[in-house]
N, CA, C and O atoms as CSV, one atom per row, in Angstrom:
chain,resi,resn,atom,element,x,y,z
A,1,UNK,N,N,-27.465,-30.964,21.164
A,1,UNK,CA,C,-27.185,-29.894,22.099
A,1,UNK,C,C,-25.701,-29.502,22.074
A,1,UNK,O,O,-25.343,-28.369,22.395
A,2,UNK,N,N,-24.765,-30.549,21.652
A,2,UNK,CA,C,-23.514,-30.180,21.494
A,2,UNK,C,C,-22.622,-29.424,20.576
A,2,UNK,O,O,-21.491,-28.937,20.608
A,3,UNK,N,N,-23.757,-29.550,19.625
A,3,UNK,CA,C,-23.857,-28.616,18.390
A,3,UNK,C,C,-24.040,-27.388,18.451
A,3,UNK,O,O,-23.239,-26.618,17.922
A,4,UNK,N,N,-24.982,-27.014,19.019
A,4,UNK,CA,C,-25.478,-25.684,19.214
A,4,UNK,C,C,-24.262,-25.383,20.503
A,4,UNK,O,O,-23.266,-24.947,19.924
A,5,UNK,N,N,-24.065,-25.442,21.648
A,5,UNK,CA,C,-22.688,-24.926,22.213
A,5,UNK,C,C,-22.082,-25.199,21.574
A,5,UNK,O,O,-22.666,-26.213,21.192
A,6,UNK,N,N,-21.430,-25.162,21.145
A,6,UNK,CA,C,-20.258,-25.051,19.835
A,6,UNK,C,C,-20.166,-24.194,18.947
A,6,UNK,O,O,-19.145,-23.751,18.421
A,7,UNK,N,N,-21.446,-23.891,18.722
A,7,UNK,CA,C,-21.861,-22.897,17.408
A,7,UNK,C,C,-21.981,-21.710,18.296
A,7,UNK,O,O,-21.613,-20.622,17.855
A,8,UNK,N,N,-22.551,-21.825,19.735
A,8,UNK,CA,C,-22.292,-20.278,20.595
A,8,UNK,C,C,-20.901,-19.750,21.130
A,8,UNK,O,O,-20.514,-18.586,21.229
A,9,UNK,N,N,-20.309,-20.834,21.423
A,9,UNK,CA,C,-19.200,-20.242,22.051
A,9,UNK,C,C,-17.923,-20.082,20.365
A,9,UNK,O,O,-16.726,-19.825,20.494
A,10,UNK,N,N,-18.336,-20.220,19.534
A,10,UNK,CA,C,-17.762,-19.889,18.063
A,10,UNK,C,C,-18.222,-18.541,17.996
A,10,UNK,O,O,-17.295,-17.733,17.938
A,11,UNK,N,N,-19.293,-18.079,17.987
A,11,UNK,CA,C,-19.987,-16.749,17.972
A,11,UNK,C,C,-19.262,-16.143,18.954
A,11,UNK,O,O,-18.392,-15.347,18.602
A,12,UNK,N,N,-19.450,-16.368,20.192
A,12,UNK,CA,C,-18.827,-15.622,21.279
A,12,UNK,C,C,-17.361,-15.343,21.053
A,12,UNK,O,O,-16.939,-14.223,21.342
A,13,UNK,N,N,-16.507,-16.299,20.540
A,13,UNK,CA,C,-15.172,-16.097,20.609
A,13,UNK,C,C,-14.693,-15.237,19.420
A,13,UNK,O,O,-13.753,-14.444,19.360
A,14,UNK,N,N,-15.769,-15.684,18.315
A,14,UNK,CA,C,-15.374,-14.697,16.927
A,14,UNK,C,C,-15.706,-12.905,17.206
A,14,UNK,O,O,-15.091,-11.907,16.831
A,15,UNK,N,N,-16.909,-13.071,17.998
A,15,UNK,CA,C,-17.300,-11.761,18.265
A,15,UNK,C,C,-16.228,-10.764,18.790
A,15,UNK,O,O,-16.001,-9.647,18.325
A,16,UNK,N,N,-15.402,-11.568,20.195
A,16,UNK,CA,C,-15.103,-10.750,21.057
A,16,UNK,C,C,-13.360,-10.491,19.611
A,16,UNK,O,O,-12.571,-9.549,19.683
A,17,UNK,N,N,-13.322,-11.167,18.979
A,17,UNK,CA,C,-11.880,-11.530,18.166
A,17,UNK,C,C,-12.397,-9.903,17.149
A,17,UNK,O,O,-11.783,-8.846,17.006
A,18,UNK,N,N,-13.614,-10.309,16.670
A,18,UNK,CA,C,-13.904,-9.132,16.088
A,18,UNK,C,C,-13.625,-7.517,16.360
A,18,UNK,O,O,-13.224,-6.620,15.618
A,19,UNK,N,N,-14.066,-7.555,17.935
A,19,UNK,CA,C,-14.163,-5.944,18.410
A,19,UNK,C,C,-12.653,-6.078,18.743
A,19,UNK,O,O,-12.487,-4.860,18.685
A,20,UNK,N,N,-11.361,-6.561,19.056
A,20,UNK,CA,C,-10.013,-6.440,19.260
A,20,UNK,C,C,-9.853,-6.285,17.746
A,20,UNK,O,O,-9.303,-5.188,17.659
A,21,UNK,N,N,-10.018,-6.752,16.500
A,21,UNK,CA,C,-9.765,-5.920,15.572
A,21,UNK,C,C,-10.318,-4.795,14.610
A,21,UNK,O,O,-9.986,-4.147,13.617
A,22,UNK,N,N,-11.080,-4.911,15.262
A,22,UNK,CA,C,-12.060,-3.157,14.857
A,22,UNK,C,C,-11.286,-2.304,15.601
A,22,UNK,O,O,-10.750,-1.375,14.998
A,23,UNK,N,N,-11.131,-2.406,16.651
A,23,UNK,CA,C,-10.391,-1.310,18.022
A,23,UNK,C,C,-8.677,-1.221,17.502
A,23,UNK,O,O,-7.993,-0.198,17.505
A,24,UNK,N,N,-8.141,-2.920,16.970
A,24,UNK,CA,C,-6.820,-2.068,16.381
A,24,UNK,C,C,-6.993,-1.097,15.083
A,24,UNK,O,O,-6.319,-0.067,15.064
A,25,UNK,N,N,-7.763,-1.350,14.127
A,25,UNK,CA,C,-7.808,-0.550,12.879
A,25,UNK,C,C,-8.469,0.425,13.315
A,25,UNK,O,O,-8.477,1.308,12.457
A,26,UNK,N,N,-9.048,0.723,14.251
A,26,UNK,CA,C,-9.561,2.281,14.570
A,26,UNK,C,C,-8.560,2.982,15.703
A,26,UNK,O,O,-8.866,3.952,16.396
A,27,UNK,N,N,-7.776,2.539,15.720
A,27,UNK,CA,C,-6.900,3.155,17.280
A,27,UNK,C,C,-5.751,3.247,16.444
A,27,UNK,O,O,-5.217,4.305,16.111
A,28,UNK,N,N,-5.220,1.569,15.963
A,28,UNK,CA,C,-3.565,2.091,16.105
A,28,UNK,C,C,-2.807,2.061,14.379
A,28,UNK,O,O,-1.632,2.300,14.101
A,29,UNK,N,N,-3.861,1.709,13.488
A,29,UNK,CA,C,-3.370,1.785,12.149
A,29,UNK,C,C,-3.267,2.976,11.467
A,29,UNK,O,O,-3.366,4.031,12.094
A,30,UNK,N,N,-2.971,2.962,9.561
A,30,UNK,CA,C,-3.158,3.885,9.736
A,30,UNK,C,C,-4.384,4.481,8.596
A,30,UNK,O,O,-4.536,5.489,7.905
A,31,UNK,N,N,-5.148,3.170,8.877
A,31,UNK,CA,C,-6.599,2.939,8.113
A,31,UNK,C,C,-7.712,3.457,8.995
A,31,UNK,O,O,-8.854,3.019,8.855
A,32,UNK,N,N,-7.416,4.384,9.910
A,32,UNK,CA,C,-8.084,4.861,10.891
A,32,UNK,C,C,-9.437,5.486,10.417
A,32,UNK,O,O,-10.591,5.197,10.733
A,33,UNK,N,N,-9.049,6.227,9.745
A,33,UNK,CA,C,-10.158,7.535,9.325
A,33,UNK,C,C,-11.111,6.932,8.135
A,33,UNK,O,O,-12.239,7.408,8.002
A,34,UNK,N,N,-10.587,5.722,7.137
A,34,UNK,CA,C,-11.598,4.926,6.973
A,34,UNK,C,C,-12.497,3.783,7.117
A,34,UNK,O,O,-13.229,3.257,6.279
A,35,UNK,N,N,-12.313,3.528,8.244
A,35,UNK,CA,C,-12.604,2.465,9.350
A,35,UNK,C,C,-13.503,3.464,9.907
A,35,UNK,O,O,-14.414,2.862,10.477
A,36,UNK,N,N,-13.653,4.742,9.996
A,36,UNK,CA,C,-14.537,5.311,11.334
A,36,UNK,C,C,-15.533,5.552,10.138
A,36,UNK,O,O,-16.674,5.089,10.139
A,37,UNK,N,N,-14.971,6.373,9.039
A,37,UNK,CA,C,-16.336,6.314,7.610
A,37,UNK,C,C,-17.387,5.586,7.841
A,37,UNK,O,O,-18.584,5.691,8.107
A,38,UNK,N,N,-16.338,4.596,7.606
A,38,UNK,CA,C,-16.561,3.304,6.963
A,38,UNK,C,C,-18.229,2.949,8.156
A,38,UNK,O,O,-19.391,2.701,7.836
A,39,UNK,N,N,-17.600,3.083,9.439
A,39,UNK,CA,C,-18.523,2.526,10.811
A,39,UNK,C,C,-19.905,3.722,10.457
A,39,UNK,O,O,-21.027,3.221,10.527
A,40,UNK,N,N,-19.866,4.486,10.272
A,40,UNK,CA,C,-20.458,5.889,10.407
A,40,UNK,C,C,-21.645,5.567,8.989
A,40,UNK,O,O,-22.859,5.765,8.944
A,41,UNK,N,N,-20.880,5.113,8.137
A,41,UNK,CA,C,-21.701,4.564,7.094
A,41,UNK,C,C,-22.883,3.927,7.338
A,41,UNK,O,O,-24.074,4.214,7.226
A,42,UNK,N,N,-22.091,2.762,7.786
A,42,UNK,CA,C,-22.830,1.462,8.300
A,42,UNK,C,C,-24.240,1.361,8.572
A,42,UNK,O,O,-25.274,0.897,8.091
A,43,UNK,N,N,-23.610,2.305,10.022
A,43,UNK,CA,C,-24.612,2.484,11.264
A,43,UNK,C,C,-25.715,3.380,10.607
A,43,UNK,O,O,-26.825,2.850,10.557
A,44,UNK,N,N,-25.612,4.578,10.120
A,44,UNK,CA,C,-26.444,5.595,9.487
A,44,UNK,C,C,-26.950,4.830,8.091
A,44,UNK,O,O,-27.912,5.478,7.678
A,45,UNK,N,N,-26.787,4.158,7.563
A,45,UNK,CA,C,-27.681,3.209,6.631
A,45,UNK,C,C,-28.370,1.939,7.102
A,45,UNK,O,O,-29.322,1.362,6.576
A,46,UNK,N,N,-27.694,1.623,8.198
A,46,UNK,CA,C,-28.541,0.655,9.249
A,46,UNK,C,C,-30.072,1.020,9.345
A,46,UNK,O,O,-30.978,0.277,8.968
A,47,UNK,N,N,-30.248,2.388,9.956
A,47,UNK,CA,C,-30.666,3.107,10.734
A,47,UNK,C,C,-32.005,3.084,9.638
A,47,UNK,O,O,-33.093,2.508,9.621
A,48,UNK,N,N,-31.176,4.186,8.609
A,48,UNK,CA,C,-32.171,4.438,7.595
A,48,UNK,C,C,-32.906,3.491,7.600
A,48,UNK,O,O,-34.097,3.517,7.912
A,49,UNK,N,N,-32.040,2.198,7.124
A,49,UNK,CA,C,-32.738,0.906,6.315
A,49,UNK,C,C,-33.824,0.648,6.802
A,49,UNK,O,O,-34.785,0.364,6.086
A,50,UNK,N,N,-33.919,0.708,8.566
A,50,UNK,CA,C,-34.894,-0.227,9.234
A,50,UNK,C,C,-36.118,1.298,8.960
A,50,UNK,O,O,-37.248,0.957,8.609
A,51,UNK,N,N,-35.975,2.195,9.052
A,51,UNK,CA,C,-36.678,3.364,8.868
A,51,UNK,C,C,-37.813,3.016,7.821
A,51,UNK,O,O,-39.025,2.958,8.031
A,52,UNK,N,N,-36.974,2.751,6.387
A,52,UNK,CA,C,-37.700,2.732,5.276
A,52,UNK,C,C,-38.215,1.466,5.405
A,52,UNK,O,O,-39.236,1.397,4.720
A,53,UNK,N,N,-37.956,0.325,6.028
A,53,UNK,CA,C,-38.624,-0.789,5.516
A,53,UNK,C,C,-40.142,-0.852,6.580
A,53,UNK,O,O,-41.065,-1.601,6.259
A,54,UNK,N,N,-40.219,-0.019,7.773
A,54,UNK,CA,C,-41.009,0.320,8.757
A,54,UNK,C,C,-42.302,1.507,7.607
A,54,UNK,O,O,-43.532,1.558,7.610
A,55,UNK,N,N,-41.396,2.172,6.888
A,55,UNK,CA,C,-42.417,3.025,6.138
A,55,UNK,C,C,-43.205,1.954,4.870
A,55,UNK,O,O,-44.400,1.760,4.649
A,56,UNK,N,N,-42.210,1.507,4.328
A,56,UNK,CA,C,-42.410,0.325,3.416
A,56,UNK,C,C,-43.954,-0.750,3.822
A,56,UNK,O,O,-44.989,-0.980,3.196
A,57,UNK,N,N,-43.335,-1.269,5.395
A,57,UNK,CA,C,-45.300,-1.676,5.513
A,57,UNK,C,C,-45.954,-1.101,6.029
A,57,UNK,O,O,-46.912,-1.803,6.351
A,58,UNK,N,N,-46.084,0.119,6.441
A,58,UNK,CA,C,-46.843,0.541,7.100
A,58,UNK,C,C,-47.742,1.150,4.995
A,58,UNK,O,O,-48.917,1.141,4.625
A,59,UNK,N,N,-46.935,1.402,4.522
A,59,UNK,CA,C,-47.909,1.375,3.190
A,59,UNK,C,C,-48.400,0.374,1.915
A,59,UNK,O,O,-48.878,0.488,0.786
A,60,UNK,N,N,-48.025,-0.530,2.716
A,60,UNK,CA,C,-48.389,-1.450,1.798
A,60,UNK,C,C,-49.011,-2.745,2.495
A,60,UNK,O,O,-49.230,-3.806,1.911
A,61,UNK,N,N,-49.268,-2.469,3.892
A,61,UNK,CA,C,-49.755,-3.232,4.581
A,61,UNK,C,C,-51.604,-2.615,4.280
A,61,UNK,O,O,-52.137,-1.506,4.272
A,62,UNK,N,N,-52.109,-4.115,4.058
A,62,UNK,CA,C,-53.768,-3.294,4.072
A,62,UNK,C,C,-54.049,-3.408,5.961
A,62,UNK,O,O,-53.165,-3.876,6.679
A,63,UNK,N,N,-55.244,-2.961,6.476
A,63,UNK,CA,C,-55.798,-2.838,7.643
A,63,UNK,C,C,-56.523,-3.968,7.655
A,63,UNK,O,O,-57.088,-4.611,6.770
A,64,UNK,N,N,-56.400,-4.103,8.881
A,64,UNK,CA,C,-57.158,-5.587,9.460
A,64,UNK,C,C,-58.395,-5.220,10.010
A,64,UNK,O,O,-58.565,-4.404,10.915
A,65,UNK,N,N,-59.727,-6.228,9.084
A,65,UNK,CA,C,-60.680,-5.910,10.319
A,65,UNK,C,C,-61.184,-4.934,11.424
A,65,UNK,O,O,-61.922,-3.952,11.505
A,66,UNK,N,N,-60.524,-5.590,12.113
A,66,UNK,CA,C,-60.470,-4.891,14.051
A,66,UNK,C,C,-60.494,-3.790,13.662
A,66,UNK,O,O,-61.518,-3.305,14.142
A,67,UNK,N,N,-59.867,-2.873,12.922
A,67,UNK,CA,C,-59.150,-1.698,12.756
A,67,UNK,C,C,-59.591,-0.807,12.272
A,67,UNK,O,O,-59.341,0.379,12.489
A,68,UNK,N,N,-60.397,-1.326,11.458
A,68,UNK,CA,C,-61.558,-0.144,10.709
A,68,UNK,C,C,-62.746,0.505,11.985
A,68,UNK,O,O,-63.020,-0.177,12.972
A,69,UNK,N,N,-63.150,1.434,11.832
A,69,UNK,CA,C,-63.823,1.789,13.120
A,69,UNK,C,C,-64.777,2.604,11.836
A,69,UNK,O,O,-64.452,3.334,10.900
A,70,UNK,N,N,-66.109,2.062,12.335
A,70,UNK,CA,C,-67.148,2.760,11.386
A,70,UNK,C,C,-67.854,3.690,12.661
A,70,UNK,O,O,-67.615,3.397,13.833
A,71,UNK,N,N,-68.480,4.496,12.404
A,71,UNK,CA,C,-69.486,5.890,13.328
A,71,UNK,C,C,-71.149,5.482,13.202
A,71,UNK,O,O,-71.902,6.012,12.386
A,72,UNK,N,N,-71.430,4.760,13.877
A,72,UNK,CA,C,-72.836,4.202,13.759
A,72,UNK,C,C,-73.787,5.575,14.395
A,72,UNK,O,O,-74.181,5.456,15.555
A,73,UNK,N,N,-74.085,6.647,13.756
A,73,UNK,CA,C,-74.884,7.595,14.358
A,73,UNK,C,C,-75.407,8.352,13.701
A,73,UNK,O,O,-76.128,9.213,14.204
């Protein structure tokens, strides 16, 4: 158990260490404008990614059972 707090409050402290230097290279350097790209990138291929991999099984996933609905009439 002492392990794992340790390993959270490492996360927590790297995290918050993280966004104080994202916020200086986007505020006060003068790597500004590719730092915001750069974020803009990211996020909009993030986005995509989860998009396509959502299209990805939805076609290559076969149907289950349950799911087929036959018309008995």
């Amino acid at each position: 158990m002492a392990r794992q707090k340790t390993v959270g409050i490492t996360i927590f402290v790297l995290a918050i260490a993280g966004f104080f230097i994202y916020a200086y290279l986007l505020m006060l350097s003068e790597w500004s404008p590719i730092v915001l790209q750069l974020s803009v990138l990211m996020a909009v291929g993030g986005i995509l990614g989860v998009i396509s991999w959502i299209g990805y099984n939805m076609a290559t996933t076969r149907p289950s059972p349950s799911s087929l609905v036959t018309d008995d009439k």
